[in-house]
N, C-alpha and C positions, 0 to 999 in steps of 0.2 A: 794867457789862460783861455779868454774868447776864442780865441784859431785855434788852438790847441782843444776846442770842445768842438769847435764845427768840423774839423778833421774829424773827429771820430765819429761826430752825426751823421756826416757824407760816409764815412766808409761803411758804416752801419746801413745808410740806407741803400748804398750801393748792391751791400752783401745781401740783404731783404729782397730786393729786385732782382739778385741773379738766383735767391733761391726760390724765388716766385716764378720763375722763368721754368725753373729747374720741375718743379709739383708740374708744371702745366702738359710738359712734356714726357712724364712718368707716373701720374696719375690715374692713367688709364690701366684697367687689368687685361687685356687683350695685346693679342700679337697681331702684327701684318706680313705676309707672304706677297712679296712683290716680284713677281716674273717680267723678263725683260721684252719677252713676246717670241713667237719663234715656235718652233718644236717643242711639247711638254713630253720628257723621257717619263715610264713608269717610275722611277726613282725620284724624281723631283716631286709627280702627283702625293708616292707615297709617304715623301717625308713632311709635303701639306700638312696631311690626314694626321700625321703621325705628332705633329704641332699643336694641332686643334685638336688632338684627343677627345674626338666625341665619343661619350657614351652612348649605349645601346637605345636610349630613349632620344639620342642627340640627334640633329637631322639638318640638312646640308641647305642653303638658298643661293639657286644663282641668278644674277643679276645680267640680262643680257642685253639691256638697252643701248651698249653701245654698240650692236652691231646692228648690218644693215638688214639681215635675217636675222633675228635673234632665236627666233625655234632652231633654227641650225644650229647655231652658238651654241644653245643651250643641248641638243643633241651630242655635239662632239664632245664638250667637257663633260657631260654623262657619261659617256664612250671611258673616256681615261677616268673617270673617277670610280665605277663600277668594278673593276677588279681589285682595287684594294679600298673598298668604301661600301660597307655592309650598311651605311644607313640611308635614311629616305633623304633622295633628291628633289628641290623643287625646283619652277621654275616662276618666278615671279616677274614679269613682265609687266612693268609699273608703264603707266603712258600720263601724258599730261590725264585724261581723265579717271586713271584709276589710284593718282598717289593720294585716295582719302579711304584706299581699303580696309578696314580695319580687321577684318581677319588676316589677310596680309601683311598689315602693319604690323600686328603684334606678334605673327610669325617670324617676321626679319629681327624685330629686338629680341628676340629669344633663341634667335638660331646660333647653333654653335661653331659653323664658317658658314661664311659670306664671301662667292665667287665672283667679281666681275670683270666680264669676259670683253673681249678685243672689238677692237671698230673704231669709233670715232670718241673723244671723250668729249667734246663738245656737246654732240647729242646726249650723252650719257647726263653729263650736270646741265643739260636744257630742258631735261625730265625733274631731276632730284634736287636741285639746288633752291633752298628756302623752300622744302617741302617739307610733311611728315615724315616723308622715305629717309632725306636726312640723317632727322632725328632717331628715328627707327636705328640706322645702321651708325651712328654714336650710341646710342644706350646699347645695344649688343658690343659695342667696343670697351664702353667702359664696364662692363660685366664681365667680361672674360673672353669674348667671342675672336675668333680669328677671321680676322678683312684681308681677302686673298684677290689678288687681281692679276692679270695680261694685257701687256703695251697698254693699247690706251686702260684700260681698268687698271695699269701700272701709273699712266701721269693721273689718274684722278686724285691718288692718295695724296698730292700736295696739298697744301692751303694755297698753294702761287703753283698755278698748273700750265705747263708748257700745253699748249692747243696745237702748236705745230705748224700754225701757221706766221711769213712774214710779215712784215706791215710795211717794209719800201720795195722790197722783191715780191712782186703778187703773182709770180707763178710759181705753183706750188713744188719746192725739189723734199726729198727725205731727209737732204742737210742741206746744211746752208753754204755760199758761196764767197760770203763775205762775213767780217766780224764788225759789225755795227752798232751804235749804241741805238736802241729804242728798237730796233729791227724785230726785234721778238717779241709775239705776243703771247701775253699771260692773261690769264682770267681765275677766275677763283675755282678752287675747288674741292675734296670732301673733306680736307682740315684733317685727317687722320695724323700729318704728317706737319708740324709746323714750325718744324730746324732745316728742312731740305725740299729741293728740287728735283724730283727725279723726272730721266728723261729715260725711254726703251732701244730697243731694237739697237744698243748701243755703237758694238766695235763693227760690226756688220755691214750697216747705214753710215759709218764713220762722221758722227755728231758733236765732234768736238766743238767747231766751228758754234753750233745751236746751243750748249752746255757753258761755253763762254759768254757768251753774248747773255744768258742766263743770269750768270752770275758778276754778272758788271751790271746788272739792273737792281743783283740781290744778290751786294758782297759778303753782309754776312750769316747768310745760306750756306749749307754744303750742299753743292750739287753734286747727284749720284745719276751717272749714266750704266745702265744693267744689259747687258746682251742678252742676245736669244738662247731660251733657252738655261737661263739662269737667274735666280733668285736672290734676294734680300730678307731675312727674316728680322722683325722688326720688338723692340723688346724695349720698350724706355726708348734710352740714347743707346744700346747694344742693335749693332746690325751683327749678323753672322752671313756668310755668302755662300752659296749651296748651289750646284749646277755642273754644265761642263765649261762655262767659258768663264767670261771675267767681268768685276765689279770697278768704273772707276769713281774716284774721288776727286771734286776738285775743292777747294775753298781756302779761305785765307788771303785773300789777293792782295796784296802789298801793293803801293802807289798808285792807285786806281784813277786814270785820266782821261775823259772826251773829249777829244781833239775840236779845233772850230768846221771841221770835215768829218765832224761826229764819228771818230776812227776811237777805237778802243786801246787804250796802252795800260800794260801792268806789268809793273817792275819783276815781281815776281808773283807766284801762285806754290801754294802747298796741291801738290797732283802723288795721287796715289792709286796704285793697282791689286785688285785682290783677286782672286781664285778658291775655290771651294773648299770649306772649313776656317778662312781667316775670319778673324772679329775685329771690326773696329768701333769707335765709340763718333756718333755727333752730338755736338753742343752749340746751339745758336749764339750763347754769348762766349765772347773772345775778347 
């Protein structure tokens, strides 16, 4: 009768923990637009816009700290976002000395999308990370706000963010050359997303090799690699894939081993392909 109550204490509290897992990750009232980097078509801007359904009083913030111009950045996403985007654009260029703006601040948690734009995502959470700006752009997620980003403004959305850089090959390639364990570095980053890994400039850059070695660091992740030019729209655990190219999936990786030659072996992998209008679901517990 004692094991017979501890079984059902255990699976109880099993099932608590994965529905604690479950609120953390659908909690939020906001969506995310994640571009894979690349060419933005007017159809992909306009189906943004068309997600974030801002109203007339509603009004756009973009984030362009990870570029290395960011007036530029923020010039060109102006460019595509002004012909189907009748509301006020800003541009907020947060620098280590201004993320205690407060008019600023309170504009980003009330903005109805939040753009951040391409460059480097290192610099980008070397600005925002354990800042107000942060927090600013969490409370507009959990309110309703749409968090839109390109390549790097696409890996910030992890909690476990692909930098892109290696750590035993130190010169720098756009993928990787070998599949190594520890070879990839991760750093933290804006938590919007915290069942997956995404990586950009996917089939392109042909990132397998970086997306692997990924998810042998963080097996029970889905890592999603997104091409150019193509989107992720982010809904709870619902992703929907919007664009012209294609969406990959990896995760699940069955018999997961580092070698004493730190080589990666895995029995097998759940690997999945999507294209515009599929839906799939992630869930961190398995």
């Amino acid at each position: 009768m004692k094991k017979l109550l501890s079984c059902v204490l255990t699976f109880c509290l099993v099932s608590f923990l994965s529905a604690t897992a479950q609120i953390k990750n659908t909690s939020a009232k906001g969506k995310l637009f994640i571009i894979g980097g690349g060419d933005r078509s007017a159809e992909l801007i306009k189906r943004m816009v068309a997600i974030a359904a801002p109203g007339t009083k509603d009004y756009v913030v973009v984030l362009p700290m990870s570029g290395e111009n960011p007036d530029t950045s923020f010039y060109y996403l102006k460019q595509d976002l002004q012909p189907v985007c009748n509301n006020a654009i800003v541009n907020f260029n947060f620098t280590k000395e201004k993320v205690d703006n407060k008019n600023w601040l309170d504009s980003l948690a009330n903005a109805k999308l939040i753009f951040i734009t391409g460059g480097d995502q290192e610099r980008f959470m070397n600005i925002v990370l354990h800042t107000p700006v942060y927090d600013a752009i969490h409370k507009a997620y959990d309110n309703g706000a749409t968090i839109a980003g390109t390549s790097a403004g696409a890996a910030v959305m992890s909690e476990q963010m692909i930098t892109g850089k290696q750590l035993t090959d130190t010169i720098y390639s756009s993928t990787f050359k070998k599949i190594h364990y520890n070879n990839i570095e991760i750093k933290e980053g804006l938590g919007l997303l915290t069942n997956a890994i995404i990586d950009q400039h996917f089939v392109v850059r042909s990132r397998y090799n970086r997306l692997l070695s990924a998810i042998a660091k963080f097996p029970t992740y889905a890592c999603i690699g997104i091409d150019e030019a193509t989107a992720i729209i982010v809904e709870g655990n619902k992703i929907t894939v919007t664009g012209e190219s294609q969406v990959l999936l990896m995760q699940k990786p069955v018999d997961l081993k580092i070698t004493a030659e730190n080589l990666i072996k895995i029995k097998s992998i759940q690997f999945s392909m999507f294209t515009s209008g599929d839906i799939f679901y992630i869930n961190q517990a398995y």
